[in-house]
PDB file as gemmi writes it, atoms N, CA and C in Angstrom:
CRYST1    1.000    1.000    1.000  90.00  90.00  90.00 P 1                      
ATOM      1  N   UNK A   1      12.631  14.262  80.979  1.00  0.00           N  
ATOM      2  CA  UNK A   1      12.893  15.551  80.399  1.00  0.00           C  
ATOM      3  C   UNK A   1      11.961  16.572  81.031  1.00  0.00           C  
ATOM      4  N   UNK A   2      12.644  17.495  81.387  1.00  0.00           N  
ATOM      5  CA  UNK A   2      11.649  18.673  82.151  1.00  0.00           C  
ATOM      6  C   UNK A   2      11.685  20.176  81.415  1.00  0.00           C  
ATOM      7  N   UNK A   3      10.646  20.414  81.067  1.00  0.00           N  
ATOM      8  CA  UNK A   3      10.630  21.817  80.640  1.00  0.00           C  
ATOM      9  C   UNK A   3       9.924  23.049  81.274  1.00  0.00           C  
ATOM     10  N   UNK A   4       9.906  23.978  80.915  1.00  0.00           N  
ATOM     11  CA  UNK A   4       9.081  25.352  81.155  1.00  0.00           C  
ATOM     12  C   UNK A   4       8.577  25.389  80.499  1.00  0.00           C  
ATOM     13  N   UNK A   5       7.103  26.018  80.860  1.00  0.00           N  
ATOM     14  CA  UNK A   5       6.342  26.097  79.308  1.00  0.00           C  
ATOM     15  C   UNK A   5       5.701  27.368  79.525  1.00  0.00           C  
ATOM     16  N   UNK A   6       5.836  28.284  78.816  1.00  0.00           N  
ATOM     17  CA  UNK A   6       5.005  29.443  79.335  1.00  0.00           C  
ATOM     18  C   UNK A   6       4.218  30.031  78.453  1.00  0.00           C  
ATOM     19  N   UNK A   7       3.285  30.692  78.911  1.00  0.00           N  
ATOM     20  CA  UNK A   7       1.894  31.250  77.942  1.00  0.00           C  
ATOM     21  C   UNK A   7       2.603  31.886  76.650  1.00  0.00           C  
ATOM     22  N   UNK A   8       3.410  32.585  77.045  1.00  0.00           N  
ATOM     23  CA  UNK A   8       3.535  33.710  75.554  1.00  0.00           C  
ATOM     24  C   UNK A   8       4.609  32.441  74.681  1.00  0.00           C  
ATOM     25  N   UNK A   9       4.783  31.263  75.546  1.00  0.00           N  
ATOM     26  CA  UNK A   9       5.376  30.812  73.768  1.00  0.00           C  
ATOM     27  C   UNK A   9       4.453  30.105  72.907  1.00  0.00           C  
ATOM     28  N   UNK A  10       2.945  30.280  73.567  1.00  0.00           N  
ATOM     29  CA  UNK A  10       2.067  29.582  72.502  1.00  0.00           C  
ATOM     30  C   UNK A  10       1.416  30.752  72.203  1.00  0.00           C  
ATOM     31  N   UNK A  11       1.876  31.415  71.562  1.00  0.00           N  
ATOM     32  CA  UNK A  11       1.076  32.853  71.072  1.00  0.00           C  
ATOM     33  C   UNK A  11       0.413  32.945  69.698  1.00  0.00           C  
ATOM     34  N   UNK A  12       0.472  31.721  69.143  1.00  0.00           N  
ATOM     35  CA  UNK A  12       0.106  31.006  67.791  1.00  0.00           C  
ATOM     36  C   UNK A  12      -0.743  29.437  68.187  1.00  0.00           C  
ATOM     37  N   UNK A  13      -1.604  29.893  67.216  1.00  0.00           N  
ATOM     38  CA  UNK A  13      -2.312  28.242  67.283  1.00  0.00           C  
ATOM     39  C   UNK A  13      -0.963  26.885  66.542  1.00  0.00           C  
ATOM     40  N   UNK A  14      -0.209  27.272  65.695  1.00  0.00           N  
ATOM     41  CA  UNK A  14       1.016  27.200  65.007  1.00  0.00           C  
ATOM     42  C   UNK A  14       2.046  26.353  66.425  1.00  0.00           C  
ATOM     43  N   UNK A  15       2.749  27.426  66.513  1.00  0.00           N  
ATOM     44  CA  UNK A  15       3.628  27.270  68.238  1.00  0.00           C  
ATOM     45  C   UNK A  15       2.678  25.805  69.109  1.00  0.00           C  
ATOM     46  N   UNK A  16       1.659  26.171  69.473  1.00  0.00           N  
ATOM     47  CA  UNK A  16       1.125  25.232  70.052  1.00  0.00           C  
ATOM     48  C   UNK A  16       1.068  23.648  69.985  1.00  0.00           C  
ATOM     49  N   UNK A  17       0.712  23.669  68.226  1.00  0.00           N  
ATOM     50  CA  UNK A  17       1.025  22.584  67.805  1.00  0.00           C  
ATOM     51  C   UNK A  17       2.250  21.735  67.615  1.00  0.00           C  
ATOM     52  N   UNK A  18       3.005  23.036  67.186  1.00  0.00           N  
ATOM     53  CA  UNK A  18       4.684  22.259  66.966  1.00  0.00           C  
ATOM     54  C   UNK A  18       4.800  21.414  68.764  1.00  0.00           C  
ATOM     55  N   UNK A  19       4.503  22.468  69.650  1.00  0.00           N  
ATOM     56  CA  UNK A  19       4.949  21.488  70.543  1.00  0.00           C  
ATOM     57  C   UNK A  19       4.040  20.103  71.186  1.00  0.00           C  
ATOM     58  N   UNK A  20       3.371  19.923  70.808  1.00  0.00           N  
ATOM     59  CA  UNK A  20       2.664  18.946  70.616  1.00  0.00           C  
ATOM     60  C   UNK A  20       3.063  17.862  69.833  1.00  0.00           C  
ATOM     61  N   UNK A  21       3.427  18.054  68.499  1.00  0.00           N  
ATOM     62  CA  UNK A  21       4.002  17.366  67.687  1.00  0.00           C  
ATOM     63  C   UNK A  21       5.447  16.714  68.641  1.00  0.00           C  
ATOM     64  N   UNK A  22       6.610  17.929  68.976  1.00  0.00           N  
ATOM     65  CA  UNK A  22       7.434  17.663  70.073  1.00  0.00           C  
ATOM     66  C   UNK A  22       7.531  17.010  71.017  1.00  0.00           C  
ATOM     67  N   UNK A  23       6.172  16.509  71.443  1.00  0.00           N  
ATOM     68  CA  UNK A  23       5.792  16.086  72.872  1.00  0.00           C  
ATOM     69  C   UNK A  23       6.170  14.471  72.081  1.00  0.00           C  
ATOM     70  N   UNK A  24       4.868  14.512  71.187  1.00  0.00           N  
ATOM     71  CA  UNK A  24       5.062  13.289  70.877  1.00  0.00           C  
ATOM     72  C   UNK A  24       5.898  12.147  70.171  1.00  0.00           C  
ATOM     73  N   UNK A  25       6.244  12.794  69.625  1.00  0.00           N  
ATOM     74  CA  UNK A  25       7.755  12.560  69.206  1.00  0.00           C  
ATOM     75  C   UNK A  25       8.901  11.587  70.464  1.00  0.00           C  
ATOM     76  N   UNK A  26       9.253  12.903  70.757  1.00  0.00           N  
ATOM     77  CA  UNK A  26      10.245  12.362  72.363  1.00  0.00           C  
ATOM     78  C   UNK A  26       9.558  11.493  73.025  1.00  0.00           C  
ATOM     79  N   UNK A  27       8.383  11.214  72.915  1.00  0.00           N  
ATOM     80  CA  UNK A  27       7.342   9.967  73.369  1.00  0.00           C  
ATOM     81  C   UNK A  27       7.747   8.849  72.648  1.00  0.00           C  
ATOM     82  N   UNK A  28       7.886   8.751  71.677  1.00  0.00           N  
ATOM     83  CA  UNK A  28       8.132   7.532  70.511  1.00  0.00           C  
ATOM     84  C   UNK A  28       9.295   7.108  70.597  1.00  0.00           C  
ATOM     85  N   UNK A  29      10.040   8.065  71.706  1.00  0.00           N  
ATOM     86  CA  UNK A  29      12.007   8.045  71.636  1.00  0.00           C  
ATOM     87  C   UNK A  29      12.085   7.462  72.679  1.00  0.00           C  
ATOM     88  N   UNK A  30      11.129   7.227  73.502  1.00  0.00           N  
ATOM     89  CA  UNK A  30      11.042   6.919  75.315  1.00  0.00           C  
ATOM     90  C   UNK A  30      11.436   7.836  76.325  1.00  0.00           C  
ATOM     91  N   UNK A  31      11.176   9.093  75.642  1.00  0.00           N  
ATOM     92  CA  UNK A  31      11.039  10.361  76.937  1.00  0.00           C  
ATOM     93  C   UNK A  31       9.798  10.711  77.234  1.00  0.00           C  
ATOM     94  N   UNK A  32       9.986  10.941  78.410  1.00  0.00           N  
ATOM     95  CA  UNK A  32       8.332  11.586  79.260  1.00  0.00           C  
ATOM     96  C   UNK A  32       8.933  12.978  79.370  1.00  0.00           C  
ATOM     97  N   UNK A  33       7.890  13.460  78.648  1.00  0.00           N  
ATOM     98  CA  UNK A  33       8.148  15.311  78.599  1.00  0.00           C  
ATOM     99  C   UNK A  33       7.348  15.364  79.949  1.00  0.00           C  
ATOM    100  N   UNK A  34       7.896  16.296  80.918  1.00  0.00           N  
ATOM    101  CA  UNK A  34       7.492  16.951  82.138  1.00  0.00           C  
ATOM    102  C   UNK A  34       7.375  18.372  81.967  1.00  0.00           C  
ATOM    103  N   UNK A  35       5.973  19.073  81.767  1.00  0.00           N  
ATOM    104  CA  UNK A  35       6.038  20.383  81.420  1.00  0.00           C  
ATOM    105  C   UNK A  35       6.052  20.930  82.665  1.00  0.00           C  
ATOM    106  N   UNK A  36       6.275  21.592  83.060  1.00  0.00           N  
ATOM    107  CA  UNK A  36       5.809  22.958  84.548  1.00  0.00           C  
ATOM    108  C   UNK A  36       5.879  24.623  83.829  1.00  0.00           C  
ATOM    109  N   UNK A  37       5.065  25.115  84.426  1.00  0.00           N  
ATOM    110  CA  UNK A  37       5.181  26.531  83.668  1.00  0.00           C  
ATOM    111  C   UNK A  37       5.947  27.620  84.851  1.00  0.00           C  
ATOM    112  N   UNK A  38       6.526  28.564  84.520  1.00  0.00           N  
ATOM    113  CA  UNK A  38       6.895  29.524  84.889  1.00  0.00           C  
ATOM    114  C   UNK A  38       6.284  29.754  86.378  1.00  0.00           C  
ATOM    115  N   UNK A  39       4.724  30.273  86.153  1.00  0.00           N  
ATOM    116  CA  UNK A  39       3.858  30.696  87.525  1.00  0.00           C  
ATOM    117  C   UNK A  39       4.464  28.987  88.195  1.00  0.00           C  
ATOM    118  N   UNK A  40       3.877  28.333  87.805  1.00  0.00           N  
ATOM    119  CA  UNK A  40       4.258  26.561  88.841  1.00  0.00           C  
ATOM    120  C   UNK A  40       6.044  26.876  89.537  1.00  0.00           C  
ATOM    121  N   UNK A  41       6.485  26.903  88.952  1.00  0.00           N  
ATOM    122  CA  UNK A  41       7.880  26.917  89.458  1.00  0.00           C  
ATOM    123  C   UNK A  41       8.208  28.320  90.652  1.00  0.00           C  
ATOM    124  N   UNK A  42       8.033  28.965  90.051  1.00  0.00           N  
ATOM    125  CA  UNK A  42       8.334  30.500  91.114  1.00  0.00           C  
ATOM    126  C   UNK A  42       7.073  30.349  92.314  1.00  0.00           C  
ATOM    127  N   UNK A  43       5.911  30.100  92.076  1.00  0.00           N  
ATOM    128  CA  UNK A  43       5.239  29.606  93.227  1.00  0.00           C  
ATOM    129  C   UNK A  43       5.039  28.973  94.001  1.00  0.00           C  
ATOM    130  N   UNK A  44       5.502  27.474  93.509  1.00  0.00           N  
ATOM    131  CA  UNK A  44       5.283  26.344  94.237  1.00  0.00           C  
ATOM    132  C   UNK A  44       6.344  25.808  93.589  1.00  0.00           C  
ATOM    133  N   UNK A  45       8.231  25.853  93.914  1.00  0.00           N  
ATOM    134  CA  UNK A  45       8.943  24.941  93.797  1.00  0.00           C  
ATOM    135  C   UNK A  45       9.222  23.927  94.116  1.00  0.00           C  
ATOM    136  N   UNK A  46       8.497  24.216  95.886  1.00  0.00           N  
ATOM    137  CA  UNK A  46       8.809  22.700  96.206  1.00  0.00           C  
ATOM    138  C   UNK A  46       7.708  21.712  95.652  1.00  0.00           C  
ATOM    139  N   UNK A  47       6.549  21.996  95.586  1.00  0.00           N  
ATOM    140  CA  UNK A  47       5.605  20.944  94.741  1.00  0.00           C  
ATOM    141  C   UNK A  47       6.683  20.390  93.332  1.00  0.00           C  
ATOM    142  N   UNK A  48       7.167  21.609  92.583  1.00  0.00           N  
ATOM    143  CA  UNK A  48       7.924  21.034  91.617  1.00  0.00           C  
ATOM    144  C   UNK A  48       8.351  20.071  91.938  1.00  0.00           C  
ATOM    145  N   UNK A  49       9.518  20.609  92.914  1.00  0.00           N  
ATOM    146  CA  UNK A  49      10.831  19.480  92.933  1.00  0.00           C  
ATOM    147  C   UNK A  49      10.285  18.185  93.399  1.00  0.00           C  
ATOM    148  N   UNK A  50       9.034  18.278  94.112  1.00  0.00           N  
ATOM    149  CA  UNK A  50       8.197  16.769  94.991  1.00  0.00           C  
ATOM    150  C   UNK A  50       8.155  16.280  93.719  1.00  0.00           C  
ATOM    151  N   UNK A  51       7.173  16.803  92.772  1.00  0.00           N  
ATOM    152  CA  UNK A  51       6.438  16.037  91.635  1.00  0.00           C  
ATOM    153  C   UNK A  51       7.677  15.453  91.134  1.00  0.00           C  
ATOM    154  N   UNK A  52       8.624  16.208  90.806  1.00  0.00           N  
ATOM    155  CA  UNK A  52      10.162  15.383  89.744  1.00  0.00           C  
ATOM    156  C   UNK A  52      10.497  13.980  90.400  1.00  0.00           C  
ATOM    157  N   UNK A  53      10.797  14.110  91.540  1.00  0.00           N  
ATOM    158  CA  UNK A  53      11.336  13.480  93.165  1.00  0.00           C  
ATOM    159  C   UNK A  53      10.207  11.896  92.585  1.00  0.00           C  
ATOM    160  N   UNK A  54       9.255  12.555  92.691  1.00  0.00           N  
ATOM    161  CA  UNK A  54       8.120  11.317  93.178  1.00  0.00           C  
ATOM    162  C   UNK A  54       8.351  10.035  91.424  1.00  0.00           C  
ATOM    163  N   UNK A  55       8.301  11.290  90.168  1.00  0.00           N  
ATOM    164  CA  UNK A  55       8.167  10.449  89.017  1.00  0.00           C  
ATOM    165  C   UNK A  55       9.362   9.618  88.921  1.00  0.00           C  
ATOM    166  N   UNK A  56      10.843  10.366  89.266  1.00  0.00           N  
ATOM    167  CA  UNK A  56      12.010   9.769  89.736  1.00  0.00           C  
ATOM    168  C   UNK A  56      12.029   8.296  90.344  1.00  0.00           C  
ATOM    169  N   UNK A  57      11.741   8.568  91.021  1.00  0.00           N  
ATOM    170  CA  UNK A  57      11.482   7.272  92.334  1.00  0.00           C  
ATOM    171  C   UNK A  57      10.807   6.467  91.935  1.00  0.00           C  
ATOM    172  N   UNK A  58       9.542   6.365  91.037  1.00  0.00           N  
ATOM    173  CA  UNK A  58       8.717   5.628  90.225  1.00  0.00           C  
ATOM    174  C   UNK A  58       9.182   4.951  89.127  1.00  0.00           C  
ATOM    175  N   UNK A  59       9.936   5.873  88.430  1.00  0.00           N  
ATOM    176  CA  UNK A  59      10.949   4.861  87.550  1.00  0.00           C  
ATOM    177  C   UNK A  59      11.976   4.208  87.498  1.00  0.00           C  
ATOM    178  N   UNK A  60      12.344   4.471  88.856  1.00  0.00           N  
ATOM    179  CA  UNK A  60      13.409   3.594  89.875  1.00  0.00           C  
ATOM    180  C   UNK A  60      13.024   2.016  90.102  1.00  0.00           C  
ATOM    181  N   UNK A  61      11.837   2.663  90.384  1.00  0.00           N  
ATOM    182  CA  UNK A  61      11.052   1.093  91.412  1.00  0.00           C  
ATOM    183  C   UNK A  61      10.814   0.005  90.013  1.00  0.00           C  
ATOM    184  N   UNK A  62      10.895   0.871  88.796  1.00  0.00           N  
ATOM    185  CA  UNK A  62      10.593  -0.636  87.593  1.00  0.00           C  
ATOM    186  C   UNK A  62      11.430  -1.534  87.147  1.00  0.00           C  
TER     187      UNK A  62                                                      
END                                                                             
């Protein structure tokens, strides 16, 4: 699972937590939350798409 995560949606100590709670959760479900933020993506997509590529391929190989 891949998301965006960007500064202004933790604009609450509140917000922050819920997604935390979120994280872990979908953890307990057998998803790996993949955060990247906004600046990560528009700057360095291809690092993105490597990093996805590489965790991809890793859970291939099990």
């Amino acid at each position: 699972m891949i998301e965006t995560d960007g500064f202004a949606s933790h604009g609450t100590r509140q917000a922050f937590e819920r997604d935390r709670l979120r994280d872990q959760r979908l953890k307990r479900a057998g998803y790996e939350p993949l955060r990247f933020t906004w600046r990560q993506l528009t700057i360095g997509p291809a690092w993105v798409a490597d990093t996805v590529a590489a965790i991809l391929a890793r859970r291939a190989a099990r």
